[in-house]
C-alpha positions in Angstrom: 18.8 -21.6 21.8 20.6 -18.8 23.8 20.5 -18.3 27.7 21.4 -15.0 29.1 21.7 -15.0 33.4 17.8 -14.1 32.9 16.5 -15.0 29.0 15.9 -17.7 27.4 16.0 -17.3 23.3 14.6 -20.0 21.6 13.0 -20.8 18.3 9.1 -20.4 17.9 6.8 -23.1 18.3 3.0 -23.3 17.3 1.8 -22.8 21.2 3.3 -19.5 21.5 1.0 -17.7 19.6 -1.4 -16.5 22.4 1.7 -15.3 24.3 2.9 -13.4 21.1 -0.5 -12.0 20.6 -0.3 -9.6 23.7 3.1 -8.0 22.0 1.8 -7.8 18.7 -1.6 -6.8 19.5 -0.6 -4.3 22.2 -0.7 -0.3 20.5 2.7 1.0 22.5 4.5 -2.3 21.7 3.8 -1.7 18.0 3.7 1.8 17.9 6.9 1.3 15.7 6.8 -1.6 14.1 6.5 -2.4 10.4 2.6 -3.5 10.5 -0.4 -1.9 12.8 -1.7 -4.0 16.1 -2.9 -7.0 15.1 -6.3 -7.6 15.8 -6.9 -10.9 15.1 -5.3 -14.2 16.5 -4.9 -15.6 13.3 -2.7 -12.2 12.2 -0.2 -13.6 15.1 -0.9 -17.4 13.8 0.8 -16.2 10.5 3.7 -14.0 11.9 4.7 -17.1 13.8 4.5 -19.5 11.0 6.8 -17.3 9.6 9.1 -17.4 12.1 9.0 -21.5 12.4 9.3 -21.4 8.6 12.4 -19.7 7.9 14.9 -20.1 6.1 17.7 -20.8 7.9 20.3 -19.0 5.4 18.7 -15.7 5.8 16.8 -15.2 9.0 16.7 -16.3 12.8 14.3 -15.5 15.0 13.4 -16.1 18.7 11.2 -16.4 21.0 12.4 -14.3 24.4 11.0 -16.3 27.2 11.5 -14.3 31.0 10.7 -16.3 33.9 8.8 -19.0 32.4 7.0 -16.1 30.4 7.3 -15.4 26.2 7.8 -11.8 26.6 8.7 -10.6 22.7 10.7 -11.4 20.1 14.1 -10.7 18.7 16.6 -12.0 16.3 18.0 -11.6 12.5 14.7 -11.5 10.5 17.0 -11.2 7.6 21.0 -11.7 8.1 22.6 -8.9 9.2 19.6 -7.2 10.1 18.4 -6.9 13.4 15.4 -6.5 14.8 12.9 -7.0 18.3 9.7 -6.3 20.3 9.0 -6.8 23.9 5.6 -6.7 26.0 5.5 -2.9 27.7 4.8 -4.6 31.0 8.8 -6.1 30.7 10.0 -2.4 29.9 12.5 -0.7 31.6 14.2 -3.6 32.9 17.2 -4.2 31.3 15.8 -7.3 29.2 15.8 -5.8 25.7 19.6 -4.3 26.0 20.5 -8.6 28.0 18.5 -9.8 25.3 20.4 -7.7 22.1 23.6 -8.0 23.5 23.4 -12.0 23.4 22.0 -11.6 20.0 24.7 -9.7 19.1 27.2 -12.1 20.8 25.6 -14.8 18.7 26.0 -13.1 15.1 29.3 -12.1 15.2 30.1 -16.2 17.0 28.2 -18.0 15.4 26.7 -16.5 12.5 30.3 -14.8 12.0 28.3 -12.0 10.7 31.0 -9.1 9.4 28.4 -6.4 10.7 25.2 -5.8 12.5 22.6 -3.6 10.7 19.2 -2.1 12.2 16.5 -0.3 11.2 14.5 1.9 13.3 11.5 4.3 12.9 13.5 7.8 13.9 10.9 8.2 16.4 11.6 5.6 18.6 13.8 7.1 20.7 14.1 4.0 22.9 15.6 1.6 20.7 18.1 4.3 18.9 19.3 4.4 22.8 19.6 0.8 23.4 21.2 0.0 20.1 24.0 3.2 20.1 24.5 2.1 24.1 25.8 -0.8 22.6 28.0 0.2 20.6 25.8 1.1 16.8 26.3 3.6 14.9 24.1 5.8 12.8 25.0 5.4 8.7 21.7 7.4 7.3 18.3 8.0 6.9 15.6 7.9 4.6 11.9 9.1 4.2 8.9 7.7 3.5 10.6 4.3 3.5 7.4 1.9 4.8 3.7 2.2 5.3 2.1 1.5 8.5 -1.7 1.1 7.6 -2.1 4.9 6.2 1.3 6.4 7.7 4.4 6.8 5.5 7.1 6.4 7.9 10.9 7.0 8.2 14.0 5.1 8.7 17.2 5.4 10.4 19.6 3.3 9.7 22.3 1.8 11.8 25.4 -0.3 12.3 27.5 -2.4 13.9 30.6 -3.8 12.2 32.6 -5.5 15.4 31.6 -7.1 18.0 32.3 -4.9 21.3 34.9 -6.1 23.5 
């Protein structure tokens, strides 16, 4: 578990798949992510049993909880790689950029992770602007790296190879 002054980051549990269903079934959350907006509970059902399920070695992943609320998700889905969606409705609040920075914090600590990575659809601007704001750095693209129901889409690629001071 990681606290923040206003997060809570823990690990998934069976009951918070209604919570994560309004991220992942929400069109702007996943406007960018690597699979379209799940329609079905059971889509969500999975994506957190994946989540409990992992292995340890490669991938951490938690729940973001805000005032008593799961708002997203965020974490290392596979070590160094970064990654994390949020609920729209907690946008714009500074909660993504607390929530990163512990994460972060935590794989340079406690992982002692050497670098950082994270890949992001070049479109999403917002993202690209949280991660360089703290402190990554753009290594390269690529096109046509995923396919997001029929949409080829692109990749930026980014890093982070200390942990800022």
């Amino acid at each position: 578990m990681i606290k923040t002054q206003r997060l809570t980051l823990r690990s998934a549990q069976e009951d918070d798949v209604e919570a994560l269903f309004e991220v992942f079934a929400h069109p702007e959350a996943m406007k960018y992510w690597d699979t379209p907006p799940h329609t079905m509970m059971s889509q969500t059902q999975g994506f957190v049993r994946g989540m409990i399920n992992a292995n340890p070695e490669i991938s951490e992943d938690f729940v973001v909880v805000y005032e008593g609320k799961v708002i997203g998700k965020a974490g290392f889905w596979n070590f160094p790689e970064i990654g994390f969606i949020f609920h729209p409705d907690y946008w714009g609040k500074g909660l993504a950029k607390e929530t990163v920075s512990a994460l972060i914090d935590f794989g340079f600590t406690e992982r002692k992770l050497t670098k950082i990575t994270a890949d992001v659809d070049p479109r999403n601007a917002r993202s690209i602007g949280l991660l360089t704001s703290l402190g990554f750095v753009e290594t390269h693209r690529e096109t046509n790296t995923i396919k997001v129901g029929d949409e080829w889409c692109d990749s930026v690629y980014l890093a982070l190879l200390e942990k800022p001071v």
